[in-house]
DRENKELUM-403204 format. One record per residue (C-alpha): x, y, z; residue in three letters; residue number from 1. Coordinates in steps of 0.02 Angstrom, whole numbers, plus 50000, padded with zeros to 5 digits. Layout:
REM residues N
+-------+-------+-------+-----+-----+
:    xx :    yy :    zz :  aa :   i :
+-------+-------+-------+-----+-----+
:     X :     Y :     Z : ALA : NUM :
...
+-------+-------+-------+-----+-----+
***
This chain:
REM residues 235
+-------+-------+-------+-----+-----+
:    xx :    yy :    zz :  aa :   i :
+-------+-------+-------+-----+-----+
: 50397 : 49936 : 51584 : UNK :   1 :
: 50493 : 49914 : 51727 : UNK :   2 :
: 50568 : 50080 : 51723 : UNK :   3 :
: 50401 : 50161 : 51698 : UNK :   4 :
: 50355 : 50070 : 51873 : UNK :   5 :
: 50515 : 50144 : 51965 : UNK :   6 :
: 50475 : 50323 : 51878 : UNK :   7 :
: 50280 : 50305 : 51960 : UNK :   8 :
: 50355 : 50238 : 52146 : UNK :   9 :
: 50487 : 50366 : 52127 : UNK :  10 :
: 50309 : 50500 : 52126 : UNK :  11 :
: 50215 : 50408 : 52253 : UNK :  12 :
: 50352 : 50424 : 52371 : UNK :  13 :
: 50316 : 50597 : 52381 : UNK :  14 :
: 50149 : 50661 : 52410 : UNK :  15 :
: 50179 : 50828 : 52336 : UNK :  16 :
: 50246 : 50779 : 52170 : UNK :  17 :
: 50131 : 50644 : 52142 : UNK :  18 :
: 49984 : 50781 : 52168 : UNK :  19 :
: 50105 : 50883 : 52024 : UNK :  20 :
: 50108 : 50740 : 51930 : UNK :  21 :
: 49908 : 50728 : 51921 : UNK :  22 :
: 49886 : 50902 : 51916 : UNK :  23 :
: 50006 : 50901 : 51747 : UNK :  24 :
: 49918 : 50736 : 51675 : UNK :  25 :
: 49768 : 50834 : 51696 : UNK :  26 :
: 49795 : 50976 : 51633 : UNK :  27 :
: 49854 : 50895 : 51474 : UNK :  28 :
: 49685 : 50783 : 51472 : UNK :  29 :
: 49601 : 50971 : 51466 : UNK :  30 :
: 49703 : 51033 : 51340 : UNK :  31 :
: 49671 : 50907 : 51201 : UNK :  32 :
: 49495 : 50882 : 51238 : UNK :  33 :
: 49512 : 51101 : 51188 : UNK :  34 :
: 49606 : 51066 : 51050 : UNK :  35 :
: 49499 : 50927 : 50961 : UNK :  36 :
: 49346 : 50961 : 51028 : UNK :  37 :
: 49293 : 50978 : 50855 : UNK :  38 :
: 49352 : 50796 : 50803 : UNK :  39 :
: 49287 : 50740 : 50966 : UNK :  40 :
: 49096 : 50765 : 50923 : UNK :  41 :
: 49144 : 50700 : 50738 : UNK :  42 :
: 49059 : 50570 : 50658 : UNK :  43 :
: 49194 : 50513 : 50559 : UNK :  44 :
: 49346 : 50545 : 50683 : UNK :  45 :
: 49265 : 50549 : 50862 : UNK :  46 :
: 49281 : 50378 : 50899 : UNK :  47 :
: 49469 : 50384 : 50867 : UNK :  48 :
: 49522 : 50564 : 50941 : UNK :  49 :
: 49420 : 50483 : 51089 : UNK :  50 :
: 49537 : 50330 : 51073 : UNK :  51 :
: 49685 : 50433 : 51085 : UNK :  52 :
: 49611 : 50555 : 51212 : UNK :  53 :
: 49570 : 50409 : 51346 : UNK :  54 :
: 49727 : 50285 : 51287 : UNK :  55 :
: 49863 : 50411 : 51242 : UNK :  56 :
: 49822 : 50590 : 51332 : UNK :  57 :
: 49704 : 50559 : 51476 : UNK :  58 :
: 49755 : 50575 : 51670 : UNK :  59 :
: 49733 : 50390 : 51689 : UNK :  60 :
: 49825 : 50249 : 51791 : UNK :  61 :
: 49898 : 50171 : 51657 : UNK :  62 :
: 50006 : 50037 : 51776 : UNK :  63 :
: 49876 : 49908 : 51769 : UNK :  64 :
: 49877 : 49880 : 51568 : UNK :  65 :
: 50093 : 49926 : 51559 : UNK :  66 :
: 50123 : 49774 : 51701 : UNK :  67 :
: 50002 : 49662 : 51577 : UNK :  68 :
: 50108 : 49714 : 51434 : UNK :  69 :
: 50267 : 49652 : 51524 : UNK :  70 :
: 50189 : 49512 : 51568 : UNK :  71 :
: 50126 : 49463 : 51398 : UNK :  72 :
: 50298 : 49507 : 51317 : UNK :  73 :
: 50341 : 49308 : 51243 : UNK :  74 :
: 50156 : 49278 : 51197 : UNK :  75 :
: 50145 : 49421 : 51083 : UNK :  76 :
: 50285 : 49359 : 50991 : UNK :  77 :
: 50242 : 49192 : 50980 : UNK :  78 :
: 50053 : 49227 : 50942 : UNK :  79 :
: 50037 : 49381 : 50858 : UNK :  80 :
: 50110 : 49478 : 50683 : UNK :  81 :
: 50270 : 49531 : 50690 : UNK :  82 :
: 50178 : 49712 : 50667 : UNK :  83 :
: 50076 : 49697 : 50812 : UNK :  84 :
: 50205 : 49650 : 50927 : UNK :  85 :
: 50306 : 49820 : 50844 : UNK :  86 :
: 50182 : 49922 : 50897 : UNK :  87 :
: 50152 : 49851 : 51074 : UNK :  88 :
: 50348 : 49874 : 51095 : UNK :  89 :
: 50324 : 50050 : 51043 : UNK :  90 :
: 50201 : 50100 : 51158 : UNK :  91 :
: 50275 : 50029 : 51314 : UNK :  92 :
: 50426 : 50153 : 51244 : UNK :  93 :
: 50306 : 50296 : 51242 : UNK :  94 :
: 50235 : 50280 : 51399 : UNK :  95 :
: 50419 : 50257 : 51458 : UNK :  96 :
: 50466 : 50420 : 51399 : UNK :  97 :
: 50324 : 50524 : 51439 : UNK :  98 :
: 50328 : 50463 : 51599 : UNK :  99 :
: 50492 : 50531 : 51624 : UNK : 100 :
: 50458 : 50724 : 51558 : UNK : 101 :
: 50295 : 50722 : 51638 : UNK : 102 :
: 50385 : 50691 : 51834 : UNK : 103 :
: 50525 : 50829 : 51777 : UNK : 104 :
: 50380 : 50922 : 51729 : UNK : 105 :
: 50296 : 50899 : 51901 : UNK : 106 :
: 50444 : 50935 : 52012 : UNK : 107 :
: 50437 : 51113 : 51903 : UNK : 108 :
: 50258 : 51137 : 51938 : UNK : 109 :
: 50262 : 51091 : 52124 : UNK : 110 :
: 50382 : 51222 : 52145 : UNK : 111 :
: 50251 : 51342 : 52102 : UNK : 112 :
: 50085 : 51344 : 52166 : UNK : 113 :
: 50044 : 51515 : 52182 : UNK : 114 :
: 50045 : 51542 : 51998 : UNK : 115 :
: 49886 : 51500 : 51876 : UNK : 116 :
: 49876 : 51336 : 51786 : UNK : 117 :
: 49928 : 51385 : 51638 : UNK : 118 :
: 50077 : 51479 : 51694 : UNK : 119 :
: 50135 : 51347 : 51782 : UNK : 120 :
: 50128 : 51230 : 51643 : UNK : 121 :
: 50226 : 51323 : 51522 : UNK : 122 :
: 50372 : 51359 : 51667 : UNK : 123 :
: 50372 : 51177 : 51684 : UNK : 124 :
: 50362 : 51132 : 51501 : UNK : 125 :
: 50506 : 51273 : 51469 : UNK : 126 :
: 50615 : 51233 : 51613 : UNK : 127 :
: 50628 : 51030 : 51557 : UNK : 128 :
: 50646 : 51062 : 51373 : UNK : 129 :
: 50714 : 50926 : 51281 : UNK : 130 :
: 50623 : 50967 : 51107 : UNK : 131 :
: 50710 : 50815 : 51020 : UNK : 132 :
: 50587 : 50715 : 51135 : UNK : 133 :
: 50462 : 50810 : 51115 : UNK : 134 :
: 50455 : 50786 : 50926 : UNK : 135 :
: 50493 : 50603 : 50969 : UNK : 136 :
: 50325 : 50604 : 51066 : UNK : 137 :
: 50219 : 50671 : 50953 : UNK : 138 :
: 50310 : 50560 : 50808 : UNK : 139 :
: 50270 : 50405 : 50918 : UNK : 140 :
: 50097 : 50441 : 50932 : UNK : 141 :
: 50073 : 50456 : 50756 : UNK : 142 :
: 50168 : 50318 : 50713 : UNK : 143 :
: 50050 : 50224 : 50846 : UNK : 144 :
: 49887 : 50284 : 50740 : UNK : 145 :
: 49951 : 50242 : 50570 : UNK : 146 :
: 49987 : 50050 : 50641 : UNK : 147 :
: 49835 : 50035 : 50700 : UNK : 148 :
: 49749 : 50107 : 50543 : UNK : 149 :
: 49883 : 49957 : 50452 : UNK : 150 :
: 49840 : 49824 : 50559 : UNK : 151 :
: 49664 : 49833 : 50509 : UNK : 152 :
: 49713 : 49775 : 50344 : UNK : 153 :
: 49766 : 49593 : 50387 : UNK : 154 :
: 49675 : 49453 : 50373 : UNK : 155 :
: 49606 : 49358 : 50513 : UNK : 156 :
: 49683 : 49471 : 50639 : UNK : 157 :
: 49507 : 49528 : 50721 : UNK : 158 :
: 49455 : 49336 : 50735 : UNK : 159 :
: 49632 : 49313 : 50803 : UNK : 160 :
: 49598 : 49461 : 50940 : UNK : 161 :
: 49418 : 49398 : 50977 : UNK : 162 :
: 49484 : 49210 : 51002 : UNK : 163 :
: 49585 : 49269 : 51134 : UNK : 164 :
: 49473 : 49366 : 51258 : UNK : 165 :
: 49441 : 49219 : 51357 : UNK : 166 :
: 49612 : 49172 : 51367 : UNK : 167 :
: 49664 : 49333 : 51417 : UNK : 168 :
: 49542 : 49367 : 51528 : UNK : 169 :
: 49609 : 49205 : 51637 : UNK : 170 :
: 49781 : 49257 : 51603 : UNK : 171 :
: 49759 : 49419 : 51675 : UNK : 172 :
: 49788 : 49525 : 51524 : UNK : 173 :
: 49621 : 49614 : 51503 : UNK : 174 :
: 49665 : 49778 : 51508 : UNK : 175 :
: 49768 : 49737 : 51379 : UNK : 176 :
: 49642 : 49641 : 51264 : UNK : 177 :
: 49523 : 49786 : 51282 : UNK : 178 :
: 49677 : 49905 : 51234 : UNK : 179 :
: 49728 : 49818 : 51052 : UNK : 180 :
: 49520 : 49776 : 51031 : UNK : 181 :
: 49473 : 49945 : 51054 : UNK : 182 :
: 49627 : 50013 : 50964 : UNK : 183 :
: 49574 : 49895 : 50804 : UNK : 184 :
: 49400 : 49923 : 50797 : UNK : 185 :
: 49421 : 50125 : 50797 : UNK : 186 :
: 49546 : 50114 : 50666 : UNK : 187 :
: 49456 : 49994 : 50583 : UNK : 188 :
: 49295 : 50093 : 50553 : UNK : 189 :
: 49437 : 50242 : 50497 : UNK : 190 :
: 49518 : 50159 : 50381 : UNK : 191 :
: 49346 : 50105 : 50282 : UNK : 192 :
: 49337 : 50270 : 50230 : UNK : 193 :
: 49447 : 50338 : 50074 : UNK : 194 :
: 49610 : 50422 : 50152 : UNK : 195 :
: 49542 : 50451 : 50327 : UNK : 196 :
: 49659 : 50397 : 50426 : UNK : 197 :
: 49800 : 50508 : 50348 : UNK : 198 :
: 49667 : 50628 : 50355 : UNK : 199 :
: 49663 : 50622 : 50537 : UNK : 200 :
: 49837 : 50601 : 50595 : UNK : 201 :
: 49885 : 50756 : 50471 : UNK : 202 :
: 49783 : 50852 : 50592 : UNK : 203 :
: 49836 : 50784 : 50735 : UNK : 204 :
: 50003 : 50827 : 50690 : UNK : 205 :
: 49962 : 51009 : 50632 : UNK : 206 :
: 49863 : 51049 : 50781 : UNK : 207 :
: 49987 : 50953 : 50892 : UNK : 208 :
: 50177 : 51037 : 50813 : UNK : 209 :
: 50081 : 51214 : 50828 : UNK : 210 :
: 50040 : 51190 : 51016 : UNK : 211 :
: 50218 : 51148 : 51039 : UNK : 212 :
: 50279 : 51274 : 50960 : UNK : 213 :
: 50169 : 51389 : 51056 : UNK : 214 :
: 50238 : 51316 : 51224 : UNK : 215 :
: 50399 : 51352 : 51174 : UNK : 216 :
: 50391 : 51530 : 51104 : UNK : 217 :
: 50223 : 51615 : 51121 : UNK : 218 :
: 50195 : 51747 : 51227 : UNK : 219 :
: 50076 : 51689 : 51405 : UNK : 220 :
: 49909 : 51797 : 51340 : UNK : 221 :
: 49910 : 51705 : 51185 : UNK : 222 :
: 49938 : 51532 : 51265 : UNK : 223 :
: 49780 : 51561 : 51383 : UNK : 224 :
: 49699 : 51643 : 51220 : UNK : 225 :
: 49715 : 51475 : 51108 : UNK : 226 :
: 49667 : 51385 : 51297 : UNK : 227 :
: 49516 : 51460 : 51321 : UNK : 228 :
: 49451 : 51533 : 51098 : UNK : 229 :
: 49538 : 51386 : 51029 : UNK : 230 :
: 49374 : 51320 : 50893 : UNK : 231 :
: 49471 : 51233 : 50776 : UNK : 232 :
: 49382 : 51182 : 50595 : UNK : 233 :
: 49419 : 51001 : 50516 : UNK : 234 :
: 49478 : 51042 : 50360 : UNK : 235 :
+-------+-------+-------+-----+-----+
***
C-alpha cells in the first residue's frame, strides 16, 4: 500500500499527468460498462459485474479504503480466515500493479492530446506493454471473484463480518467493511445459483483476453468498431 501512495503523489505532483491519469481511469470505467453492459442489466450477474465495475474498474479514489487496508493489516490476521486475509493481500497487490501501468499509461497519453480518445489509449496501452502483467491483471481479478464466490461458503463468516461494523466503523476502517460486505453479499447471492459464478468469471475472462488481444493487434477502425457496436450476448 505504501507504494501505491508514492505512485498517486508521484501523479499529483504534476497537474498534467494526474488529468492523464483520470482521463485513462475513465476511459477504462467506459469501456467495461460497453463491454458488459449486457451482464450489467442482468438479473442474475448485474449485481456482481456492478461489483467489479465500481470496486475493480471504475475511475474512483481508491486511497481512502487501500490506507484502511494497511492499517488493518495485523487484525485481519488475527480475526479473520486465513482465506480472507489471502485475498485482502491480493488486492492491495492489484491495485499496486495497476497503479503502476495505469501512470506509464498516462505519461503516454499526456503526450498526445490532439489525438481521439481511443487513439490515444491504444498508443499508450502499446507503448507500455508488459503483456506478462497484463495477463497477471486480468488473472488477479479473476482469482479475486472466485474467492469471493469461496468465501461465501464458510460458516459464520457473514455473522463474523456483520459483528464487526461497529468496530470498524470506530476504528476507521469503513470503507473497508463496506468493501468485503459488499464483496460477500454479491457473491453470495452468485454462488446460490448452480455453477454461476464460473459462469460469470468464464465470461469475464473471454470478453476480457479478447479486448486485450484487440489492444495489442487490431487494426484502430475495428477497436472504435467493438467501442462503439460492441452488444455482447450472455451465453
Amino acid at each position: 500500500m505504501a507504494q501505491v501512495s508514492e505512485l498517486r503523489s508521484t501523479a499529483k505532483n504534476d497537474v498534467g499527468l494526474t488529468q492523464a491519469l483520470s482521463d485513462i481511469k475513465l476511459f477504462q470505467t467506459h469501456r467495461f460498462a460497453n463491454t458488459y453492459r449486457d451482464l450489467l442489466t442482468s438479473i442474475d450477474y448485474g449485481d456482481c459485474t456492478n461489483f467489479f465495475l465500481h470496486e475493480l474498474y471504475s475511475a474512483r479514489d481508491y486511497s481512502e479504503r487501500d490506507a484502511q487496508f494497511a492499517r488493518i493489516g495485523k487484525a485481519l490476521e488475527l480475526t479473520f480466515p486465513d482465506q480472507v486475509v489471502a485475498t485482502a493481500v491480493t488486492l492491495a497487490h492489484l491495485h499496486r500493479v495497476t497503479e503502476e501501468l495505469d501512470l506509464a499509461m498516462a505519461a503516454h497519453w499526456h503526450r498526445r492530446p490532439n489525438l481521439p480518445a481511443t487513439t490515444r489509449y491504444v498508443h499508450a496501452w502499446r507503448a507500455v506493454g508488459q503483456p506478462d502483467k497484463r495477463d497477471w491483471q486480468l488473472e488477479t481479478v479473476l482469482r479475486l471473484g472466485q474467492a469471493l464466490g469461496e468465501l461465501t461458503g464458510k460458516p459464520g463468516l457473514r455473522m463474523m463480518l456483520k459483528m464487526m461494523r461497529q468496530p470498524a466503523r470506530l476504528a476507521g476502517l469503513g470503507t473497508l467493511q463496506v468493501f468485503l460486505e459488499t464483496g460477500f453479499d454479491r457473491f453470495g447471492m452468485l454462488a446460490r445459483k448452480r455453477n454461476a459464478v464460473d459462469t460469470f468469471l468464464n465470461i469475464i475472462r473471454t470478453r476480457e483476453a479478447t479486448w486485450i488481444e484487440q489492444l495489442y493487434h487490431a487494426r484502430m477502425t475495428d477497436i472504435d468498431k467493438s467501442l462503439s457496436d460492441l452488444k455482447p450476448t450472455m451465453p
